[in-house]
C-alpha positions as CSV (number, residue, x, y, z in Angstrom):
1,X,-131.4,-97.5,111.5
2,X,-134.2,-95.4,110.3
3,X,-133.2,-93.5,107.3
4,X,-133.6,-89.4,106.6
5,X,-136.6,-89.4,105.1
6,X,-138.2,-91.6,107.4
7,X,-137.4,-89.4,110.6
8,X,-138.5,-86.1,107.9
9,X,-141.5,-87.4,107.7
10,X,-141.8,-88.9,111.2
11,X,-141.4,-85.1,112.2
12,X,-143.9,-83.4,109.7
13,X,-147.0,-85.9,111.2
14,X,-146.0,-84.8,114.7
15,X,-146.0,-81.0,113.5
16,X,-149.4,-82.1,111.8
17,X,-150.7,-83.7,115.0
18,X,-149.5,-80.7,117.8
19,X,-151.4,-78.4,115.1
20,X,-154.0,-80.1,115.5
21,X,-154.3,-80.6,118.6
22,X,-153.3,-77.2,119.4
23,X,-156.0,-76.3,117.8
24,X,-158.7,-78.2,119.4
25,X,-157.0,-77.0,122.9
26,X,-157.4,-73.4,121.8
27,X,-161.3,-73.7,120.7
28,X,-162.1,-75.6,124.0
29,X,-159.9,-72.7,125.8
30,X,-162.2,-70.0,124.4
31,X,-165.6,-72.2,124.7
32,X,-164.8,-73.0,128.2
33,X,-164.6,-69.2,128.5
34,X,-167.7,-68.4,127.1
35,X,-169.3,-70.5,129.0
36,X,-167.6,-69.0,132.3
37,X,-168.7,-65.4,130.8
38,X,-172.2,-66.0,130.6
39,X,-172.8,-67.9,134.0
40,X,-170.5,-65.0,135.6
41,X,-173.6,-62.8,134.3
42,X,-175.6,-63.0,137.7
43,X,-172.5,-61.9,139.8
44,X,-171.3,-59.2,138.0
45,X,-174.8,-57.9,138.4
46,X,-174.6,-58.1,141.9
47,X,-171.4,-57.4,142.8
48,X,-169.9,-55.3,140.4
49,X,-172.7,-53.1,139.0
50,X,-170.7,-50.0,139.1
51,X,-168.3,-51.3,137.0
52,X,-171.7,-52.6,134.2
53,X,-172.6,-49.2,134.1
54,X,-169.1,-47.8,133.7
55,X,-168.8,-49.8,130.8
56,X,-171.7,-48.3,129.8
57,X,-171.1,-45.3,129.3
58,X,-167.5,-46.4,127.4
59,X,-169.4,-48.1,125.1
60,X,-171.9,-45.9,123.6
61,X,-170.5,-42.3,124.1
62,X,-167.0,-42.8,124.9
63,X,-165.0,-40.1,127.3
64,X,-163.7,-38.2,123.9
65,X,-165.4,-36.5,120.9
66,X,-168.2,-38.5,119.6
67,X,-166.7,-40.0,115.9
68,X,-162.5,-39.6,116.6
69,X,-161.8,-41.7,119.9
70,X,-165.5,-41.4,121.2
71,X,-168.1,-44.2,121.7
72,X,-169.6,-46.0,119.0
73,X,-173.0,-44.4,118.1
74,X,-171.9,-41.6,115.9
75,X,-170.0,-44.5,113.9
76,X,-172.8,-46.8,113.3
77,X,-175.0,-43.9,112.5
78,X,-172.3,-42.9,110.0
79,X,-171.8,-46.6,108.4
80,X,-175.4,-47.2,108.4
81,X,-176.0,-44.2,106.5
82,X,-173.2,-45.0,103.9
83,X,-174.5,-48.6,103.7
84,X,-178.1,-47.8,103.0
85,X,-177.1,-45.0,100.3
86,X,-175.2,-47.9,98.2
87,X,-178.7,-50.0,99.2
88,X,-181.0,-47.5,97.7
89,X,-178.9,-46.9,94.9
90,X,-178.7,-50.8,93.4
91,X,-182.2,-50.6,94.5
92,X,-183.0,-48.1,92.2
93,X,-180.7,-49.4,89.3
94,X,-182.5,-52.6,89.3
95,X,-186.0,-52.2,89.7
96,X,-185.7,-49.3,86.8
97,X,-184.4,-52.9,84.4
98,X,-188.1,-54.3,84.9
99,X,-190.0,-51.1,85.5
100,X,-190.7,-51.6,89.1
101,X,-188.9,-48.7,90.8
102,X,-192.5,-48.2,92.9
103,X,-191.4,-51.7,94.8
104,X,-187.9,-49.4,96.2
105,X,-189.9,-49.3,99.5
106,X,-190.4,-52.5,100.1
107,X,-187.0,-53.6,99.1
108,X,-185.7,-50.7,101.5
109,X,-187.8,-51.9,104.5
110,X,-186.8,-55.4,104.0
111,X,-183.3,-54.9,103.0
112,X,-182.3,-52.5,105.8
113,X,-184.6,-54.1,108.6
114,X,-183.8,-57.8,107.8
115,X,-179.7,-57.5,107.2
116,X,-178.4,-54.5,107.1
117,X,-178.9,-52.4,110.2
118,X,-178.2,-55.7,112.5
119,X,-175.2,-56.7,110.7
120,X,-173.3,-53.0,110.0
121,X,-174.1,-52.8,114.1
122,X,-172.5,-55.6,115.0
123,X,-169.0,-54.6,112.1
124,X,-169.4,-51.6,114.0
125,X,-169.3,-52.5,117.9
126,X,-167.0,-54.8,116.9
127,X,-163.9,-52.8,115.2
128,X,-164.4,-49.8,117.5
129,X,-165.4,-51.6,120.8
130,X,-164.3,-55.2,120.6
131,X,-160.9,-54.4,119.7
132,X,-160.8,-51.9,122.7
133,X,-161.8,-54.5,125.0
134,X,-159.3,-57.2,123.5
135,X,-156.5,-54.5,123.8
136,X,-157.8,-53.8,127.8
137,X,-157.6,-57.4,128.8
138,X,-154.7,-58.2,126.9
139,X,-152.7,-55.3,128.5
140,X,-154.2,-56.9,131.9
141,X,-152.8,-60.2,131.5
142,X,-149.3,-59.5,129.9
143,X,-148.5,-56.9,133.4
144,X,-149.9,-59.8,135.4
145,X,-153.1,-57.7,136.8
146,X,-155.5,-60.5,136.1
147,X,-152.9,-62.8,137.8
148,X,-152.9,-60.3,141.3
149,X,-157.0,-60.4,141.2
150,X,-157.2,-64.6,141.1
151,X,-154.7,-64.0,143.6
152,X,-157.1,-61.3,145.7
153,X,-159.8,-64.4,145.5
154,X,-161.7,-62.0,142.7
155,X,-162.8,-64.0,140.2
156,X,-161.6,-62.7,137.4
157,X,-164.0,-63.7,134.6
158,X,-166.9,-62.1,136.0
159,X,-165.5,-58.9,137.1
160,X,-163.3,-58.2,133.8
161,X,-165.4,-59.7,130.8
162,X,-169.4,-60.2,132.0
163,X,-169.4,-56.7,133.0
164,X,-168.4,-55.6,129.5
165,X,-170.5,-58.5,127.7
166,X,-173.6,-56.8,129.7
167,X,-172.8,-53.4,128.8
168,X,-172.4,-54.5,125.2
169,X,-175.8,-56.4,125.2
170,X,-177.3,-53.3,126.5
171,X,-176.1,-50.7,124.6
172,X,-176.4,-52.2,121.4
173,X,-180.1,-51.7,121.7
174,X,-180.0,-48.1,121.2
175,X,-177.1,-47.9,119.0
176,X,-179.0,-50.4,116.7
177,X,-181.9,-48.3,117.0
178,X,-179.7,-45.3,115.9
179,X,-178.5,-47.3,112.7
180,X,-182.2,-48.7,112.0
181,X,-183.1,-44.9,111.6
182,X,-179.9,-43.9,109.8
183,X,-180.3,-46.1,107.3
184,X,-184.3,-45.8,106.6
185,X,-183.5,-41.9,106.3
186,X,-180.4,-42.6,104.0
187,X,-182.4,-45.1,101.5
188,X,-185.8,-43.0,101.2
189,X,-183.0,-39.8,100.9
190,X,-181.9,-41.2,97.7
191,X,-184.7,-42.6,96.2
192,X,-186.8,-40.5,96.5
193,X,-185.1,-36.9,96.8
194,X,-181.9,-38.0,94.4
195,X,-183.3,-40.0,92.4
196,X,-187.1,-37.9,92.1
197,X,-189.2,-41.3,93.0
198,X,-192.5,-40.9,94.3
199,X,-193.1,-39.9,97.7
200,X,-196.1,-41.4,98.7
201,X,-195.6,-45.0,96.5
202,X,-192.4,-45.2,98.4
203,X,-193.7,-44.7,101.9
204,X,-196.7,-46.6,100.8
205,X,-194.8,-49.8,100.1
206,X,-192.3,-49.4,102.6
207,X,-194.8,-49.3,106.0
208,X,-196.5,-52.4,103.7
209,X,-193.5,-54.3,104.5
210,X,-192.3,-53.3,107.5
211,X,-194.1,-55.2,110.4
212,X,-193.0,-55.6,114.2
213,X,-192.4,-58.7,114.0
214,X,-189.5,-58.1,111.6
215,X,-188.2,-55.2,113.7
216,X,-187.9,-57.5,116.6
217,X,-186.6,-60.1,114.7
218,X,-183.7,-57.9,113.7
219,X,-183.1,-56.5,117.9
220,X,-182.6,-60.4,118.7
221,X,-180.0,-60.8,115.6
222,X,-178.4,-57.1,116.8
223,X,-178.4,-58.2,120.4
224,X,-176.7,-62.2,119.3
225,X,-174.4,-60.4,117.2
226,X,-173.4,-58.4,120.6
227,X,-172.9,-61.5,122.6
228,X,-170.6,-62.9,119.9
229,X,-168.1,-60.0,119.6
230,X,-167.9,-59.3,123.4
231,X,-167.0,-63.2,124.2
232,X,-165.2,-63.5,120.9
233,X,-163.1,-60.0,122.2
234,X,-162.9,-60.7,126.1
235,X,-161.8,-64.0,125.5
236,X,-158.5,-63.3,123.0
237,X,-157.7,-60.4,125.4
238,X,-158.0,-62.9,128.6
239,X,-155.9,-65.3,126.8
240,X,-153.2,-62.7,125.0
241,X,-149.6,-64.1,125.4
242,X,-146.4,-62.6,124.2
243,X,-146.1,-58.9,125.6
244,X,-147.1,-55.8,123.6
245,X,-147.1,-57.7,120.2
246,X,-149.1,-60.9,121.3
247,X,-151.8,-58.2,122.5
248,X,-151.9,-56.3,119.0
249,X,-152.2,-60.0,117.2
250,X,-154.6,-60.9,119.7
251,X,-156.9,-58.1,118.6
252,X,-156.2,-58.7,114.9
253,X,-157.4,-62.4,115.3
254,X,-160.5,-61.2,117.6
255,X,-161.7,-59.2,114.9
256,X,-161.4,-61.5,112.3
257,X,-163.0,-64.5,114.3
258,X,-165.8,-62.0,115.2
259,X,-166.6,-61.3,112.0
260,X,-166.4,-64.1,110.6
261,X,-169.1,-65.5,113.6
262,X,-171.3,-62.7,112.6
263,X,-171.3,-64.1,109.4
264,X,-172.1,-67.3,109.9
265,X,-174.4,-66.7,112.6
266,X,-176.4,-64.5,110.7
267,X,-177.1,-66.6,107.9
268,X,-178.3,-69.0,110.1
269,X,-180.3,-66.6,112.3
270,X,-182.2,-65.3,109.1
271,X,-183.6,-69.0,107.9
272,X,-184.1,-69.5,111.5
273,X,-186.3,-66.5,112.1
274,X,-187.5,-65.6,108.9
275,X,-187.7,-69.3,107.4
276,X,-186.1,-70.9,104.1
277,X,-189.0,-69.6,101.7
278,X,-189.5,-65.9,103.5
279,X,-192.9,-64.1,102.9
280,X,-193.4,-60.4,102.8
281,X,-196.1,-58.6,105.1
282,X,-198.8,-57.1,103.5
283,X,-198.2,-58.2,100.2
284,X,-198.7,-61.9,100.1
285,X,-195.7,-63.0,98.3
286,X,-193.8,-66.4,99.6
């Protein structure tokens, strides 16, 4: 006969194991989803176009007051602004140690252009829109309405998350745009006006850096980062078990996995794009 300890420990490796494997099921579960998300692309397009534009207009202004409940443009203005004040500040602090507070432009252009604006965009669409759309489908699925439209013959996928991953593609344009802005106005605000820099060195310096190529470098990471939260978002509300609770730890676990995918992916995006030794336009520095 097998002894305790043997059928103890017989038990903990097939714990191990059906975590593991459990594991592996739910990754394949939420690639096999993404992948169903982005080929439904086409026919939400063409069949459900009303509904793309509907979510829209959710997305970037909301149907409520523009910061409390609203859409999500007034809050990445507001973050970026924040962000870039804390930028120009340690910018400042720095270069005043090696008595090179005339570079702040360049750092601000690079800084803002290269990480910040893409990445506080993305935080931003996904704890305020993400979440909303993990909260949506998850209600969905736990009342069995996704269940009644694969039972209508409406594919599901398509109609309920490639609408919302187009209208998050598209909208993050312009609310990237708005952070962009926010967060040049915030940086050159305290540099210069706060902190009584120079004016002219600082815009000098800063339009050195600045090229198009970097500006549409950082739309592609915005836009990627976009993609990632409305899969990442979609697909934890598609999949949302366990009533009223599963669907509030189904959001908590979206935003964490989305964040922590906008992470990684932007590391790798920036040696990607920008390259492992980076060079600075204008000023011939490698």
């Amino acid at each position: 006969m097998l002894s305790c300890s043997a059928v103890t420990q017989a038990r903990a490796v097939h714990r191990s194991l059906t975590g593991v494997v459990g594991a592996f099921a739910t990754v394949g579960r939420h690639v096999v989803f993404a992948v169903e998300a982005i080929a439904g692309v086409p026919t939400a397009l063409r069949r459900y176009f009303k509904h793309v534009m509907y979510h829209v207009g959710e997305v970037s202004f909301g149907y409520a007051s523009l910061l409390a409940g609203g859409g999500t443009i007034g809050i990445v203005f507001a973050m970026s602004a924040v962000a870039a004040m804390m930028v120009g500040v340690e910018t400042q602090r720095g270069l005043e140690l090696i008595g090179m507070t005339s570079l702040s432009g360049m750092l601000s252009a690079l800084a803002n252009t290269r990480e910040l604006a893409p990445v506080v965009a993305s935080i931003a669409l996904a704890a305020k829109v993400g979440t909303g759309f993990t909260a949506q489908l998850g209600a969905m699925r736990i009342s069995d309405e996704i269940d009644a439209l694969d039972a209508m013959a409406v594919k599901s996928v398509p109609f309920l998350a490639s609408t919302r991953l187009i209208a998050t593609a598209v909208c993050v344009v312009p609310i990237y745009m708005v952070g962009l802005l926010s967060a040049f106005v915030a940086t050159r605000l305290v540099v210069v006006t706060f902190q009584g820099n120079s004016a002219g060195t600082y815009d000098y310096y800063f339009h050195l850096a600045l090229s198009p190529a970097d500006l549409w470098y950082s739309l592609t990471k915005a836009v990627v980062f976009a993609v990632i939260v409305g899969i990442v978002h979609c697909s934890y509300g598609y999949h949302a078990t366990g009533g009223p609770e599963g669907v509030g730890r189904a959001a908590g676990r979206a935003l964490r996995t989305s964040i922590l995918a906008i992470g990684i992916t932007d590391v790798v995006l920036t040696f990607a794009l920008w390259g492992l030794v980076p060079t600075v336009p204008g000023v011939g520095l490698a």
